[in-house]
C-alpha positions as CSV (number, residue, x, y, z in Angstrom):
1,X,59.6,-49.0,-15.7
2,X,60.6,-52.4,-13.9
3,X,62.2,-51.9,-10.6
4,X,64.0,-54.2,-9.1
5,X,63.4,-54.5,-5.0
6,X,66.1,-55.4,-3.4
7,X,65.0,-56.2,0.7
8,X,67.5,-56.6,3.2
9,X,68.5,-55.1,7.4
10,X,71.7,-53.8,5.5
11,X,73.2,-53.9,9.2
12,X,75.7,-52.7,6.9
13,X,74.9,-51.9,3.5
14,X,78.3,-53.6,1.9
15,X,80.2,-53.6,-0.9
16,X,78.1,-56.9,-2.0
17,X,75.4,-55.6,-2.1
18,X,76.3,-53.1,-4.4
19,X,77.9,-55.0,-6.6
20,X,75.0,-57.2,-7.0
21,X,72.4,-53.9,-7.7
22,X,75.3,-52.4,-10.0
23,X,75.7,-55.3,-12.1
24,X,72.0,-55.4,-12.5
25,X,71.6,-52.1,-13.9
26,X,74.9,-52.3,-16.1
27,X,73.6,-55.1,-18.0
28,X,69.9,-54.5,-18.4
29,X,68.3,-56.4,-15.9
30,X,66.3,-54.0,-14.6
31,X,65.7,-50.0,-15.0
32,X,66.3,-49.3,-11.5
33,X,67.2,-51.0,-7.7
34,X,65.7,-49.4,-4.6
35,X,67.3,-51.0,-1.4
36,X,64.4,-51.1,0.4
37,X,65.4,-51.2,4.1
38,X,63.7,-53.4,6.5
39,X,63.0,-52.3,9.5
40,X,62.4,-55.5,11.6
41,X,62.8,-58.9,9.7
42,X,60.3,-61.7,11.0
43,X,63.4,-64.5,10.0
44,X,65.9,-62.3,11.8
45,X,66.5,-61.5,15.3
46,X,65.7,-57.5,16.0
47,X,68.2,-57.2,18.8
48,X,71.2,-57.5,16.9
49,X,69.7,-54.6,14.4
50,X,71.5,-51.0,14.3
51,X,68.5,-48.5,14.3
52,X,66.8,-48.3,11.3
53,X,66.8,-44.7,10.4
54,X,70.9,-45.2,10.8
55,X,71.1,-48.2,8.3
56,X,69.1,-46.2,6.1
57,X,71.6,-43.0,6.3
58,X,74.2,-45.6,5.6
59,X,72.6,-47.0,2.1
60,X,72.1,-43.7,1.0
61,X,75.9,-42.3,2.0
62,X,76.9,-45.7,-0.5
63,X,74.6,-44.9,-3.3
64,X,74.9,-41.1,-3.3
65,X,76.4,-40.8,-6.6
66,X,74.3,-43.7,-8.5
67,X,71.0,-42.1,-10.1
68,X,69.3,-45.5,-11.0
69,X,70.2,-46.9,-7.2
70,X,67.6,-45.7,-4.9
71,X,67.2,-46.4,-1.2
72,X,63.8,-47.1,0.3
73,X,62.0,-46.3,4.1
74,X,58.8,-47.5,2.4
75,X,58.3,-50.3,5.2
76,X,59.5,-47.9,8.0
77,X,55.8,-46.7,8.0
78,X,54.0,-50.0,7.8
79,X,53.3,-52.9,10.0
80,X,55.9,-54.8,12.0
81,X,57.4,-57.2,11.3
82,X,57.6,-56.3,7.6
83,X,56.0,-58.9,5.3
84,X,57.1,-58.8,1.4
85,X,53.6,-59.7,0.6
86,X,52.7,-56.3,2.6
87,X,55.1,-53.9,0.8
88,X,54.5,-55.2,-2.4
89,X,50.6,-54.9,-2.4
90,X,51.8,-51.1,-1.0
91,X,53.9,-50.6,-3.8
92,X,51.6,-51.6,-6.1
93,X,48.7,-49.3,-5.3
94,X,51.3,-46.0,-4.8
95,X,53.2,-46.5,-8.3
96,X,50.6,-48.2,-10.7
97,X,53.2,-47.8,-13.8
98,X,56.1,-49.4,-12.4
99,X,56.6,-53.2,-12.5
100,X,57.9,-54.5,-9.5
101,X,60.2,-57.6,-9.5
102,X,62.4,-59.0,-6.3
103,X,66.4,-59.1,-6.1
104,X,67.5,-62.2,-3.7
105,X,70.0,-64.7,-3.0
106,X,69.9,-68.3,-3.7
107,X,69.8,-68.6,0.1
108,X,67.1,-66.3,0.7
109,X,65.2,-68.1,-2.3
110,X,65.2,-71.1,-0.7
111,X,63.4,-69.6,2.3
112,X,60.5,-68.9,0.0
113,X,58.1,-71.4,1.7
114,X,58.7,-70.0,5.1
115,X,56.9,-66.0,3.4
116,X,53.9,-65.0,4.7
117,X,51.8,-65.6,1.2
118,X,55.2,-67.1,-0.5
119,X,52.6,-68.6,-3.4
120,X,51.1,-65.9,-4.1
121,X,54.6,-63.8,-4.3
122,X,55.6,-66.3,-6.4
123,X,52.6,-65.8,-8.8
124,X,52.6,-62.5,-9.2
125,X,56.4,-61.8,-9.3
126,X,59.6,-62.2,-11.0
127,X,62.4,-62.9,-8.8
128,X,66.0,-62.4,-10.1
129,X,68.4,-64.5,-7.7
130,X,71.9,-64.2,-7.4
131,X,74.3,-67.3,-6.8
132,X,75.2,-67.8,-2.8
133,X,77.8,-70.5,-2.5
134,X,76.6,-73.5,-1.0
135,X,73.0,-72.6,-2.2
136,X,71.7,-74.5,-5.2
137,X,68.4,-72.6,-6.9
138,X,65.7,-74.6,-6.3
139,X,62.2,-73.5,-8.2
140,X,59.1,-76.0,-7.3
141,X,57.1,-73.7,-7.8
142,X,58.2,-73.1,-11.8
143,X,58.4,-69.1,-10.5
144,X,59.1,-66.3,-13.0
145,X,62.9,-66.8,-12.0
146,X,66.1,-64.9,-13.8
147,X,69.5,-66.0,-12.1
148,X,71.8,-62.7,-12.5
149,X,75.1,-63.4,-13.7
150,X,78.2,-62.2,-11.7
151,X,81.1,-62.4,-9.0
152,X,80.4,-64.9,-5.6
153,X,80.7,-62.1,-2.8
154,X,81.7,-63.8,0.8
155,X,81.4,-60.6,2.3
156,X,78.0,-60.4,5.1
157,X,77.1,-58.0,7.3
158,X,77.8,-60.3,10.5
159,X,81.3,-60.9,8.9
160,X,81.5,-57.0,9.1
161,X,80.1,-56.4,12.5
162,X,82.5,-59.1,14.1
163,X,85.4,-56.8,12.7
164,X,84.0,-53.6,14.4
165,X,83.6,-55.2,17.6
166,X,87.4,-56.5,17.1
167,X,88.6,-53.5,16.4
168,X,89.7,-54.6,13.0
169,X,89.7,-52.7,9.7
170,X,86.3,-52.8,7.5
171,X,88.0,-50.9,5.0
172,X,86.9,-52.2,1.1
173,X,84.3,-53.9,2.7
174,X,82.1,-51.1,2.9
175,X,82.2,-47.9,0.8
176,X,84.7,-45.1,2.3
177,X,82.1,-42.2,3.2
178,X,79.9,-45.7,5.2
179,X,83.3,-46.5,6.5
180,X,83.6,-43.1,8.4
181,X,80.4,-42.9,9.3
182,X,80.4,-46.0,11.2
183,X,83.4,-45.2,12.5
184,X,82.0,-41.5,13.6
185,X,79.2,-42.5,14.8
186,X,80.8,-45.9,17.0
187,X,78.2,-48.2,15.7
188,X,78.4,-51.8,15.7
189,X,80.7,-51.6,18.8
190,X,78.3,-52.7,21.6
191,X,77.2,-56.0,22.0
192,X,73.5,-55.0,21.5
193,X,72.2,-52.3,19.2
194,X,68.8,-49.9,19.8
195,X,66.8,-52.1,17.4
196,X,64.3,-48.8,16.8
């Protein structure tokens, strides 16, 4: 089975991102996508994080009705800051039959260089990018690369947070049952968030 891993804060999971991991499935990509939530990014700063076990409640209130769509705490019990090159040797060793390939974004791809063990990732794994505007696909390294196919999504999760803290509607930006939970719950709405 080849899972696709799909890393991200998701400091909120958004309808983007689901887009992306559903148009993956739907044509073939890939048997499955686990969101794998990252607790503490080492390119992102932690203080503007929602807690981690939150973010994950939040991916798994938008996927709850996709069976091939699962979401992932696997680095909530390693190391911090999470390094790819950590979860995927992790991965590796706890599900020896599954092949393991990474979902990113043109933008993300071009950060390759700045991974801990980027080479080696790029070795060992396929990568399946999806186009960001403004973010041409550059592959030096001749990777195992497939670009995936599909809408440009503007949406972000900063773009999302700004709303909250404006009081402004995030509706069909996020998925209705993430929607009332951040609503519920009042996150976002501080300046700073328990990064925990």
């Amino acid at each position: 089975m080849k899972v696709g891993l799909y890393f991200g804060s998701f400091n909120p999971i958004h309808m983007g991102h689901l887009i992306i991991a559903k148009n993956i499935i739907e044509n073939n990509y890939l048997d499955e996508v686990w969101f794998v939530v990252s607790p503490q990014n080492p390119l992102k700063q932690e203080n503007t994080l929602l807690n981690s076990n939150h973010r994950l409640g939040l991916v798994k209130l938008a996927i709850e009705s996709e069976n091939k769509i699962k979401a992932s705490n696997v680095e909530f019990g390693l190391p911090k800051p999470s390094y790819t090159i950590n979860t995927l040797t992790y991965l590796q060793e706890n599900f020896p039959k599954k092949e393991f390939a990474i979902i990113i974004g043109s933008d993300g791809f071009q950060n390759i260089d700045r991974w801990k063990n980027g080479k080696k990732i790029l070795e060992n794994y396929e990568f399946y990018i999806y186009k960001r505007p403004g973010y041409d696909i550059l592959n030096p390294e001749m990777a195992k690369i497939t670009i995936i196919d599909g809408p440009a999504l503007l949406i972000s999760s900063s773009y999302i947070r700004s709303l909250i803290k404006q009081r402004k509607s995030i509706r069909y930006l996020v998925p209705d049952l993430v929607k009332e939970e951040i609503e519920k719950m009042g996150y976002y709405q501080s300046e700073l968030e328990n990064p925990s």
